[in-house]
C-alpha positions, -999 to +999 in steps of 0.1 A: -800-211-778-829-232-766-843-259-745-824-291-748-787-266-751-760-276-730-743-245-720-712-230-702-717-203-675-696-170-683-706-151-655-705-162-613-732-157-592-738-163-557-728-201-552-730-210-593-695-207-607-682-191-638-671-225-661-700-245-648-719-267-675-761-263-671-788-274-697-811-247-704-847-257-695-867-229-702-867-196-724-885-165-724-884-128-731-893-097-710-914-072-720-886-049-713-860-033-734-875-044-767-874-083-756-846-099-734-840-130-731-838-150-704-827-188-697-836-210-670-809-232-663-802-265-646-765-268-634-745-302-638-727-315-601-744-284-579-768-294-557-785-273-529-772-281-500-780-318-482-800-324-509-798-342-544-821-313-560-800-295-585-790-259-589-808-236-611-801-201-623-817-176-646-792-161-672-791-137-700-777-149-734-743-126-728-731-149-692-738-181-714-718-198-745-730-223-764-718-259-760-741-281-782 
């Protein structure tokens, strides 16, 4: 997975539900545990409340799957 993926959301979290489609917009690993990744997602139709400023949620490759 990279920048540019659309994914689906595997896992809920506070307010960002399990199903949801988000665009990954950023990648990077940690220096922990030999090199996690992590994605910085945008979510499709969530917006934070009374505004039109979309969702976003950091995820590890196991709570995403792959769309195109």
């Amino acid at each position: 997975m990279q920048p540019g993926n659309l994914v689906r959301i595997t896992r809920t979290k506070y307010g960002k539900p399990a199903g949801a489609l988000a665009f990954i917009f950023e990648t990077y690993e940690t220096r922990a545990r030999g090199g996690t990744k992590v994605f910085h997602v945008e979510l499709l139709g969530y917006y934070k409340s009374g505004t039109q400023e979309p969702l976003t949620g950091r995820y590890l490759e196991g709570d995403l799957e792959l769309v195109s």
